[in-house]
MARFIDO-638946 format. One record per residue (C-alpha): residue number from 1; chain; x, y negated, z negated; residue in one letter. Coordinates in Angstrom, 2 decimals. Layout:
# residues N
SITE:NUM:A:X:Y:Z:A
...
//
This chain:
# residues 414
SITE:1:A:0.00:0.00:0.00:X
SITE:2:A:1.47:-2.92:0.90:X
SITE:3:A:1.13:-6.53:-0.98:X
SITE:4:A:-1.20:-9.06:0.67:X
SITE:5:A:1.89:-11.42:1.08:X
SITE:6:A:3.63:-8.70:3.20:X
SITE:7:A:3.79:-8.10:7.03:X
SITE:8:A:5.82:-5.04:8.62:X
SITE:9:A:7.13:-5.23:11.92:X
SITE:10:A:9.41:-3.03:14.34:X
SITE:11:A:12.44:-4.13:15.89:X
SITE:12:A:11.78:-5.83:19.45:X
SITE:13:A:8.06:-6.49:18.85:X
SITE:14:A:6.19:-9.87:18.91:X
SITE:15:A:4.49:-11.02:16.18:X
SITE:16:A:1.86:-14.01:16.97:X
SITE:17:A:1.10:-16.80:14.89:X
SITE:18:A:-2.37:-15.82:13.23:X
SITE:19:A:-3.59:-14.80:9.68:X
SITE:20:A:-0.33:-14.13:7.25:X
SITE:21:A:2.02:-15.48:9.64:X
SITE:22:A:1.03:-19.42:9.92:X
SITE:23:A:2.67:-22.34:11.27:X
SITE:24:A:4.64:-23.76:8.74:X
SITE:25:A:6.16:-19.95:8.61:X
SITE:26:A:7.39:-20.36:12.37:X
SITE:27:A:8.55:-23.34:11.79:X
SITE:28:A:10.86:-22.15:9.29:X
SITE:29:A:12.00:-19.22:11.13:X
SITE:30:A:12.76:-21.27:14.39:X
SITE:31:A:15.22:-23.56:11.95:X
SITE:32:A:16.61:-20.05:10.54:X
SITE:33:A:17.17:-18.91:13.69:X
SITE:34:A:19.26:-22.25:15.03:X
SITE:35:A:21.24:-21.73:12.01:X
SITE:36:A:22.48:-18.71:12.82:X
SITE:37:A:22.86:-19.22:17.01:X
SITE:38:A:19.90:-18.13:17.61:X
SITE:39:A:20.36:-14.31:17.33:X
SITE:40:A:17.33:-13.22:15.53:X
SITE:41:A:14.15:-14.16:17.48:X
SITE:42:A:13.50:-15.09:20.89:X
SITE:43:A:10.88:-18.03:20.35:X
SITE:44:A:7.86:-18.46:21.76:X
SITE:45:A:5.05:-20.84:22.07:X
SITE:46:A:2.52:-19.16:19.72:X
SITE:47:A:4.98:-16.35:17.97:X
SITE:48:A:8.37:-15.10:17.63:X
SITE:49:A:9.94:-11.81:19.24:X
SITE:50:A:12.79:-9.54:17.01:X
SITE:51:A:15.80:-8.67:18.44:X
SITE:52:A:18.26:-5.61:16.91:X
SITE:53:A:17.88:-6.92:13.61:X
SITE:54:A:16.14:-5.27:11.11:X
SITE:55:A:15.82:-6.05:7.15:X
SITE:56:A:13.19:-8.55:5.17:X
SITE:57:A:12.88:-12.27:5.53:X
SITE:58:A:10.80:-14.21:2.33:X
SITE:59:A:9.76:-17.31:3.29:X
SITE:60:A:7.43:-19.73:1.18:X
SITE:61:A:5.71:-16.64:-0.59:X
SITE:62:A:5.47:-14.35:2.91:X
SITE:63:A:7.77:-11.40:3.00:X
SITE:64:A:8.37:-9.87:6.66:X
SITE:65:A:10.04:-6.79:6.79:X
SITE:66:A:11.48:-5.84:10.05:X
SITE:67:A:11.84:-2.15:10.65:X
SITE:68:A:14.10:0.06:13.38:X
SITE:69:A:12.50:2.03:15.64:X
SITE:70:A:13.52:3.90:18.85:X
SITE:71:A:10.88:4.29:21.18:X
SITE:72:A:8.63:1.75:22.24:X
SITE:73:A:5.68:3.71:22.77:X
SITE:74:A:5.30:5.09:19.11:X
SITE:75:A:2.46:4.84:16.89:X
SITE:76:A:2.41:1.52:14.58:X
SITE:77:A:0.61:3.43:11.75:X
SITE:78:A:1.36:2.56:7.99:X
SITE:79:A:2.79:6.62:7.92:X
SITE:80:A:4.81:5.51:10.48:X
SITE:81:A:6.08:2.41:9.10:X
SITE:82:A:6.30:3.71:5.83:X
SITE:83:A:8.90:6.48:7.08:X
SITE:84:A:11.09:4.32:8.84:X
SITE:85:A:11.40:1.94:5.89:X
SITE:86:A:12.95:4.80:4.32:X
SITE:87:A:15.46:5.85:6.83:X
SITE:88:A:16.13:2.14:6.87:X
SITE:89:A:16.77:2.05:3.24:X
SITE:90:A:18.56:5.67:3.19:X
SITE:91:A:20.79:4.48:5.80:X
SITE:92:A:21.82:0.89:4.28:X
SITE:93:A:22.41:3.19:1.22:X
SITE:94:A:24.86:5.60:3.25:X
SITE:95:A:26.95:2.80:4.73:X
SITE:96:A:26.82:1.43:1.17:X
SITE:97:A:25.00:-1.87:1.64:X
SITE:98:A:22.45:-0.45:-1.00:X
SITE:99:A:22.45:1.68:-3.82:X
SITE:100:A:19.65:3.85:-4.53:X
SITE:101:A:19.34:7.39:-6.43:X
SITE:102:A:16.73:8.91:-3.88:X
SITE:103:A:14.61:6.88:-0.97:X
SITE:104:A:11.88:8.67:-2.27:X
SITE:105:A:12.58:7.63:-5.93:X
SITE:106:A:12.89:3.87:-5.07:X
SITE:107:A:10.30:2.62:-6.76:X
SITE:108:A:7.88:5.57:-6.67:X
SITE:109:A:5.50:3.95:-9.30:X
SITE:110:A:5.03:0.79:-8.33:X
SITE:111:A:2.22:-0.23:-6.19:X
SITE:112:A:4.46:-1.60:-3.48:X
SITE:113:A:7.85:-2.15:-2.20:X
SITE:114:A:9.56:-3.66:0.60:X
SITE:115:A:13.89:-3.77:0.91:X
SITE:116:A:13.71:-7.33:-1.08:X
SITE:117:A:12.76:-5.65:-4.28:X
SITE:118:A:15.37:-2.96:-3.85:X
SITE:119:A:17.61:-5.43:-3.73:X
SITE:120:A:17.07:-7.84:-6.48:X
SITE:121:A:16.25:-4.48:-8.77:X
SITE:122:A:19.59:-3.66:-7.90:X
SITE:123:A:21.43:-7.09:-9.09:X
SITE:124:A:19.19:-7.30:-12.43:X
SITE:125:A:20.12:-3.76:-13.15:X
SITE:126:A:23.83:-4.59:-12.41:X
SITE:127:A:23.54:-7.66:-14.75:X
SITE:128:A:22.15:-6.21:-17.47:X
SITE:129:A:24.60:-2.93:-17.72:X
SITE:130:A:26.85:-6.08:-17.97:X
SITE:131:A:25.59:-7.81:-20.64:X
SITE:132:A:25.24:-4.37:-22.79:X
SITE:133:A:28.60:-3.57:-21.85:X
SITE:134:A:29.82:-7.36:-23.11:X
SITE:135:A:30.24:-10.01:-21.30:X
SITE:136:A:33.79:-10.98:-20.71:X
SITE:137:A:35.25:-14.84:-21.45:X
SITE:138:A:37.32:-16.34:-19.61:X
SITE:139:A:39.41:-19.73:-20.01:X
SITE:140:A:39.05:-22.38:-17.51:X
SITE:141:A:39.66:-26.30:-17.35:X
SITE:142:A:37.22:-28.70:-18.54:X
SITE:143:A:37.38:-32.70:-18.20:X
SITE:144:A:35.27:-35.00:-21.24:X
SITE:145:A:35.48:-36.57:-24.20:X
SITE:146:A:36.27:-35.14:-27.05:X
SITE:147:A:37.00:-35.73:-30.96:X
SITE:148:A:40.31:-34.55:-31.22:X
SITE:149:A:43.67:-35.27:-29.18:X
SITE:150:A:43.98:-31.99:-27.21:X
SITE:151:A:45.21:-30.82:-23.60:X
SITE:152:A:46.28:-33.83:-21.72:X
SITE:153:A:45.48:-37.46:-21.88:X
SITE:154:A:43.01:-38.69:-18.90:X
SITE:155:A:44.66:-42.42:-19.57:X
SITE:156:A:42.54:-43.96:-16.83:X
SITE:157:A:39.24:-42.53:-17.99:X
SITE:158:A:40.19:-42.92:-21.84:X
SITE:159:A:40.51:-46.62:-21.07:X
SITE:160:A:37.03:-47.04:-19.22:X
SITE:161:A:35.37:-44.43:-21.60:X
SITE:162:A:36.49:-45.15:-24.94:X
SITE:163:A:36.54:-49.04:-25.21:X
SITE:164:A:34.35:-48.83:-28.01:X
SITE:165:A:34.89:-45.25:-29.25:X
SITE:166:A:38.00:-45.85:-30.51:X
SITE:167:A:38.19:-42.15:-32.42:X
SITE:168:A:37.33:-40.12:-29.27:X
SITE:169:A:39.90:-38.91:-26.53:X
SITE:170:A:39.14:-38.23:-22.75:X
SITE:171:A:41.27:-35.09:-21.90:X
SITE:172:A:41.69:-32.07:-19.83:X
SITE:173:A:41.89:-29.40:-21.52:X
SITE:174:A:41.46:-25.25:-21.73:X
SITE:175:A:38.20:-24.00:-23.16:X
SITE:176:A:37.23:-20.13:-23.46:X
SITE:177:A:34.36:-19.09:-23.23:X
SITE:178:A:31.59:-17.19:-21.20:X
SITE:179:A:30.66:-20.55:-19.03:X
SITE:180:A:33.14:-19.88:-16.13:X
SITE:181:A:32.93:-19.24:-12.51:X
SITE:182:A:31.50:-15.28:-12.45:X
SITE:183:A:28.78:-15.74:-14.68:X
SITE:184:A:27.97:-19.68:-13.04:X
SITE:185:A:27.27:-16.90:-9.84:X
SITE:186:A:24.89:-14.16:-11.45:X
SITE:187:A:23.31:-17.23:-13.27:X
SITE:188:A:22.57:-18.89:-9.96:X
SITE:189:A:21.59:-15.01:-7.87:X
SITE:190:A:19.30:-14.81:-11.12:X
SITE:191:A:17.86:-18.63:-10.68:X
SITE:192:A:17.20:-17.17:-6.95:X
SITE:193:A:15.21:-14.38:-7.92:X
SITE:194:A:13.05:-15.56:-10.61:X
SITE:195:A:11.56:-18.69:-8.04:X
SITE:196:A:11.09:-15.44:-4.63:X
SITE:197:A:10.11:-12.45:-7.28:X
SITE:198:A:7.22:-14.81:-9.00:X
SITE:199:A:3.85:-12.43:-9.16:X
SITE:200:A:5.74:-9.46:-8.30:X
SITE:201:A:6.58:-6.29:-10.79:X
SITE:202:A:10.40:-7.83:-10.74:X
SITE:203:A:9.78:-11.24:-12.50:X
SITE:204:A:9.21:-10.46:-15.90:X
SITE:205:A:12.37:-7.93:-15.55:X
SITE:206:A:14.26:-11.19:-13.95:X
SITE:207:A:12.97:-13.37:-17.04:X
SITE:208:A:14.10:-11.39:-19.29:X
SITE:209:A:17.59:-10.57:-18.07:X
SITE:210:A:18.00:-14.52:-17.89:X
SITE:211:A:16.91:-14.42:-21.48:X
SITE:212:A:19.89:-12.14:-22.18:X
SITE:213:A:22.39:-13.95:-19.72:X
SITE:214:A:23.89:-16.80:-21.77:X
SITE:215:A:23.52:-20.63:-20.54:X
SITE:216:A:25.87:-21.55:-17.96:X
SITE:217:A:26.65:-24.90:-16.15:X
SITE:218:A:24.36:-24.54:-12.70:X
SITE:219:A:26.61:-24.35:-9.42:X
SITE:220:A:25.76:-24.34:-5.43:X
SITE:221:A:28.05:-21.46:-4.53:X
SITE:222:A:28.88:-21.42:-0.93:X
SITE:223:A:31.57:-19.56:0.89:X
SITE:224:A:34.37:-20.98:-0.11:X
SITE:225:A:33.28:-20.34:-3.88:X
SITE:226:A:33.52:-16.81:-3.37:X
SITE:227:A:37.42:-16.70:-2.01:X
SITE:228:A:37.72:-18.51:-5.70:X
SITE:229:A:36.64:-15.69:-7.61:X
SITE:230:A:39.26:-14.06:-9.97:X
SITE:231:A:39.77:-10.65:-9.12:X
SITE:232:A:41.86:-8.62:-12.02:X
SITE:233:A:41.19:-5.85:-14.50:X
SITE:234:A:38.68:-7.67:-16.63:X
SITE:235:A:36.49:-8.68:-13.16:X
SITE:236:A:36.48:-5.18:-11.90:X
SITE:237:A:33.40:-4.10:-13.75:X
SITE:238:A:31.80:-7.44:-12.30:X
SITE:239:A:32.49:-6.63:-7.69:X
SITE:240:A:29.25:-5.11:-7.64:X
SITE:241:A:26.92:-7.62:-9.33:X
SITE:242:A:29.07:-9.97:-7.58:X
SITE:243:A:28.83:-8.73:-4.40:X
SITE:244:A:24.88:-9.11:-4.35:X
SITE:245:A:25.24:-11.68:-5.63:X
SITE:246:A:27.11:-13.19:-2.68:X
SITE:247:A:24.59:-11.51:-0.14:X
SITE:248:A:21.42:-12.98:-1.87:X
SITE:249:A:23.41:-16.54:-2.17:X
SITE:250:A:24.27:-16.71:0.95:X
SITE:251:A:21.22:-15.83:2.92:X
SITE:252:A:19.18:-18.02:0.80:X
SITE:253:A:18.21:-21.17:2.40:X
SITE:254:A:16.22:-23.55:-0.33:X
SITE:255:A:16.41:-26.69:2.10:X
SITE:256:A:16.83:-25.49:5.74:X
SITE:257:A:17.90:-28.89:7.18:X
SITE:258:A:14.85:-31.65:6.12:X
SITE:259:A:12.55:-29.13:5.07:X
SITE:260:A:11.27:-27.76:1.99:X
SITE:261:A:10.93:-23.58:2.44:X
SITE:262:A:12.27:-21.26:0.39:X
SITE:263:A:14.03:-19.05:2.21:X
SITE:264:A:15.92:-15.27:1.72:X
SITE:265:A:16.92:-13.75:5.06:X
SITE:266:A:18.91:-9.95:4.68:X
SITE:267:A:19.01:-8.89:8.26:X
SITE:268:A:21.37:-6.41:9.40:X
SITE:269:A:22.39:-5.62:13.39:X
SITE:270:A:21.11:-1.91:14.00:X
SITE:271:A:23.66:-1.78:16.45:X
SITE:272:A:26.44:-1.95:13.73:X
SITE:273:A:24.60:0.18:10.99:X
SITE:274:A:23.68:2.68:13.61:X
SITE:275:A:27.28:2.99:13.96:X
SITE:276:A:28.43:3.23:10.63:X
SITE:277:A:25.97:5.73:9.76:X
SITE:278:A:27.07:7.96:11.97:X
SITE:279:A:30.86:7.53:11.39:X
SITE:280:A:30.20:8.13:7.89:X
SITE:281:A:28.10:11.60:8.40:X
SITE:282:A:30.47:12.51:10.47:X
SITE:283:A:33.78:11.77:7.77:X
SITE:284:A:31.69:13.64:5.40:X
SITE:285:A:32.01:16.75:7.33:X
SITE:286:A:34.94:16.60:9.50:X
SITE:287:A:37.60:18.19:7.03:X
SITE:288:A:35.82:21.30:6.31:X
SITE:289:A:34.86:21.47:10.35:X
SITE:290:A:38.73:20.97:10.47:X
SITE:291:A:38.22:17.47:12.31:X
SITE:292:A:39.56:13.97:11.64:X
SITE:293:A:37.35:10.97:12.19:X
SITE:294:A:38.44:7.57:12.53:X
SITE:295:A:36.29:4.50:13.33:X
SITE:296:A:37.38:0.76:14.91:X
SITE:297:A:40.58:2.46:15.85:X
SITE:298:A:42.05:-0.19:18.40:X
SITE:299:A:45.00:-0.72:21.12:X
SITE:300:A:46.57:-3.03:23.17:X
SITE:301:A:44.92:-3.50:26.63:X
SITE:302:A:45.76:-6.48:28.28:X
SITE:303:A:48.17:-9.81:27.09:X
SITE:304:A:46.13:-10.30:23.44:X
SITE:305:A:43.12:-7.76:24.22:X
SITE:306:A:42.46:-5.09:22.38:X
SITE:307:A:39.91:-2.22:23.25:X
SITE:308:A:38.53:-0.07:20.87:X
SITE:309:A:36.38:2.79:20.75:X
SITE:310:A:33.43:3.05:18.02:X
SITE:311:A:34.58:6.80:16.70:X
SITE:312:A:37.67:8.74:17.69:X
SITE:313:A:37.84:12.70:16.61:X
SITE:314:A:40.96:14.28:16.53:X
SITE:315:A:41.41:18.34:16.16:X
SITE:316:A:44.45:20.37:15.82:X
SITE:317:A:47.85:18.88:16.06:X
SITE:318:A:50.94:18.62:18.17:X
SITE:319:A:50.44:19.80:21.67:X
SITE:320:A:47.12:21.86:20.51:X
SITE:321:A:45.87:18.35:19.37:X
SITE:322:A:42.68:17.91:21.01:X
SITE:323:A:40.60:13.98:20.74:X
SITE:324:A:37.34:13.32:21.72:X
SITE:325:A:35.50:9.48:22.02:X
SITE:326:A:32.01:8.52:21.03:X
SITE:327:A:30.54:5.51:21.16:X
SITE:328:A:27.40:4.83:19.54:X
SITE:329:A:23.85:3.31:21.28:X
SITE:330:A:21.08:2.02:19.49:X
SITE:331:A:18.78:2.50:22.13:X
SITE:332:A:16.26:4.95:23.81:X
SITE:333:A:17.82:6.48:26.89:X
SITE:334:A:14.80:9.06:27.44:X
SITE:335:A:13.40:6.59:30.24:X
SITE:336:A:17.35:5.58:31.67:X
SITE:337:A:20.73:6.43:32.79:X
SITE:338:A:23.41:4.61:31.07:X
SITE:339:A:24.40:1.35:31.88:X
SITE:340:A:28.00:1.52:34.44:X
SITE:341:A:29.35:-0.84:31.97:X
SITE:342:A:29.13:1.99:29.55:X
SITE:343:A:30.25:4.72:31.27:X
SITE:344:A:33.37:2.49:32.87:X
SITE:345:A:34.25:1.70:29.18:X
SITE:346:A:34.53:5.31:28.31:X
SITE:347:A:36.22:5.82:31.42:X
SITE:348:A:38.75:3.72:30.17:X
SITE:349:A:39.10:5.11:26.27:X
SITE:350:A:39.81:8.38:27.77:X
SITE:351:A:42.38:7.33:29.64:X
SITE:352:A:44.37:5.28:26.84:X
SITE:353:A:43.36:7.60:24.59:X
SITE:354:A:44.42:10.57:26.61:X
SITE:355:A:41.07:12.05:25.37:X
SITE:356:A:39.76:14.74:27.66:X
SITE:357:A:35.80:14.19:26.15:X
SITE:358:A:33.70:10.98:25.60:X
SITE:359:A:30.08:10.99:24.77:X
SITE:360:A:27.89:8.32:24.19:X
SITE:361:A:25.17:9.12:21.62:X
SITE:362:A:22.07:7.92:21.36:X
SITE:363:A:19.57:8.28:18.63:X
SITE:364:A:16.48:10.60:19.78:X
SITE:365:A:13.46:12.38:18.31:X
SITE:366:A:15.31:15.96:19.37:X
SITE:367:A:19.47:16.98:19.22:X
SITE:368:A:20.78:17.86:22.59:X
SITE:369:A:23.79:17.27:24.24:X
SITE:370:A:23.27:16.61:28.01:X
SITE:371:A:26.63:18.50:29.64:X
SITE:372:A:27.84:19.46:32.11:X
SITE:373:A:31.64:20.64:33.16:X
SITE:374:A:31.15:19.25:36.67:X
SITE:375:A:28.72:16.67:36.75:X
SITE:376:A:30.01:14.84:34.04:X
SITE:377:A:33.55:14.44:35.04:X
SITE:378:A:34.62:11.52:36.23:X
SITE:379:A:35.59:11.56:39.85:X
SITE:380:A:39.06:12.52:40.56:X
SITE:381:A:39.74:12.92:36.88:X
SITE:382:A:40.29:15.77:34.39:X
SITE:383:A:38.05:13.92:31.43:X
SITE:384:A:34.50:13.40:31.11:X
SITE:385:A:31.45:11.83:29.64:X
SITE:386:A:28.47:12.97:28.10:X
SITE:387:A:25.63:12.29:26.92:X
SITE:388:A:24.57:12.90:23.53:X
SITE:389:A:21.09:12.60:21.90:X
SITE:390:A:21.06:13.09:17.94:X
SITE:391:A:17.33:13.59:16.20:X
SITE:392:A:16.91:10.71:13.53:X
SITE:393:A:14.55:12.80:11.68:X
SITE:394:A:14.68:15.94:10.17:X
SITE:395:A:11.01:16.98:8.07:X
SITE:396:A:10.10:13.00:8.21:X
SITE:397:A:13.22:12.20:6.27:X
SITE:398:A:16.53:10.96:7.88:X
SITE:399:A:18.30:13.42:8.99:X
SITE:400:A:21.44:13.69:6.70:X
SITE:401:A:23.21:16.95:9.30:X
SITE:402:A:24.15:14.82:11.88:X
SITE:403:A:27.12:14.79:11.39:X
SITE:404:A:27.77:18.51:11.71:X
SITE:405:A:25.52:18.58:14.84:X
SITE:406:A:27.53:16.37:16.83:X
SITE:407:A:30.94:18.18:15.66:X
SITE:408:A:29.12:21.39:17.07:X
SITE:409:A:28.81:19.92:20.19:X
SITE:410:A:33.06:19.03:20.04:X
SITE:411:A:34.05:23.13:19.57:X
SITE:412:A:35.82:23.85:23.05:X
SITE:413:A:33.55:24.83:26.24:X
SITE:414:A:34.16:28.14:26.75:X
//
């Protein structure tokens, strides 16, 4: 069941300006969208249209949750929906952009749930282990006036300041205590989340961590703040609240240019976490298979160019050493042939990576690998390219063997 406040959507679909999804909403996604060059919507006059990004936007009090899906033609059902939020979710907590026990323990008793939840449940369960575990103190500089003559002197400021106040001294001096930079962070994720999780199971849960999170001067972290973040053997225990932390910060937009939305945007390119998923299933396996698997493994190509293949698998060594190429597709290719880009670039990865199989996979409803010794050699040459099509599902759930099905289809042709 979802919350009235909440619209699904699939990947590539258009979603009109009626009902939920008003106006002012557009409006707010169109500046979104300019912010970030335009890479999430195509605009149009009376709606927007998704591209490859999927995850939840929350803006002024509507949630839109934007789902993957591979075929164009299948059913928009809530079943349907509902079981590709949780391969979406299973596979963000695979390539460990989510933590989660089970999908299908995420939240099993509440009433409804979309990724934004998972997320913020995640940071105020982070921050509280934190404060049970003690929060740590840290010393840091601080600049006012003060009763007794400590740190240094601020001459020019003690003059303008103290005129009167003849017994105080403006200094700069070390304090310690648990007001610094990490916890000015978490206080600020925390701010975020109490003003988006308002009428929601979370808030109360978000109050009352706040409660227990002690009072810390309020910050605008940006980027930069982040590279400014100690990182030693007191922080360690702090990378993963912090880390949230930085994702909810970032993609929060309170003010987007002259306007007054509240804004959370966690979108992720299904290109990329198609690819990662994979690469990860498949390093799960490979060492009992007797495989190596290496992602974003790159050489030089031409002057300053680099090429570099999305997965390389290596088998054996020395002169038995056998590699293979795959590059991952995000994309249907029931209906098509792939592109000659595609099959030029694999062309190529063979060659430099004197690989005598490439395949590019694609994700599918069935596993097959579409082969052929003849037909899928390139002209001339000893290598070839195949196609491969890995089922996403397995029993309605993500399919978590893919990795061993694609090393089955790497065993030497007889």
């Amino acid at each position: 069941m979802l919350r009235e406040n909440t619209i699904q959507v699939f990947e590539h679909s258009f979603l009109p300006i009626e009902r939920k999804f008003e106006q002012r909403h557009f409006v707010a996604l169109s500046k979104l969208n300019a912010l970030h060059q335009y890479q999430y919507f195509d605009l149009k006059h009376n709606g927007i249209v998704f591209k490859q990004f999927v995850g939840v936007i929350q803006v002024d009090g509507l949630t839109i949750e934007i789902l993957p899906k591979i075929d164009k033609y299948e059913s928009e059902s809530a079943e349907n929906k509902q079981k590709w939020q949780s391969a979406l979710i299973e596979m963000l907590r695979v390539t460990r952009k989510l933590k989660v026990q089970q999908v299908g323990e995420a939240n099993v008793s509440k009433q409804s749930i979309h990724l934004l939840d998972v997320y913020f449940e995640w940071f105020l369960n982070e921050v509280q282990l934190l404060i049970h575990q003690g929060l740590i103190k840290q010393y840091y500089k601080e600049t006012n006036n003060v009763k007794a003559l400590k740190g240094k002197l601020e001459f020019a400021g003690h003059l303008s300041k103290n005129l009167v106040h003849k017994e105080r001294f403006y200094t700069t001096h070390q304090v310690y205590d648990k007001d610094h930079l990490l916890h000015q962070v978490l206080g600020q994720a925390l701010s975020i989340i109490a003003s988006l999780s308002k009428g929601t199971y979370l808030y109360s849960k978000c109050k009352t961590t706040q409660l227990n999170f002690p009072e810390v001067t309020g910050i605008q972290a940006n980027e930069a703040t982040f590279s400014k973040i100690p990182k030693n053997r007191k922080t360690v225990t702090y990378e993963t609240a912090i880390a949230i932390a930085r994702l909810i910060i970032l993609n929060y937009a309170p003010n987007i240019k002259s306007g007054s939305e509240q804004m959370l945007a966690l979108l992720f390119d299904m290109n990329v976490l198609w690819e990662e998923y994979i690469l990860i299933r498949l390093q799960q396996v490979a060492k009992e298979k007797g495989f190596t698997v290496e992602g974003q493994n790159s050489k030089g190509f031409w002057k300053n160019i680099t090429i570099r293949p999305d997965i390389v698998i290596e088998k054996g060594e020395g002169d038995t050493k056998q590699t293979y190429i795959i590059d991952t597709k995000w994309k249907n290719i029931d209906y098509s042939e792939p592109s000659t880009h595609d099959l030029r670039q694999m062309y190529v990865y063979n060659e430099y990576w004197d690989s005598k199989k490439a395949m590019l996979l694609y994700p599918s409803k069935t596993s097959v690998e579409i082969y052929d010794e003849q037909n899928n050699l390139f002209i001339g040459k000893n290598h070839s390219c195949s196609l491969g099509k890995i089922s996403i599902f397995k029993y309605d759930n993500l399919n978590s063997d893919v990795g061993l099905e694609i090393l089955d289809w790497f065993y030497e042709k007889k």
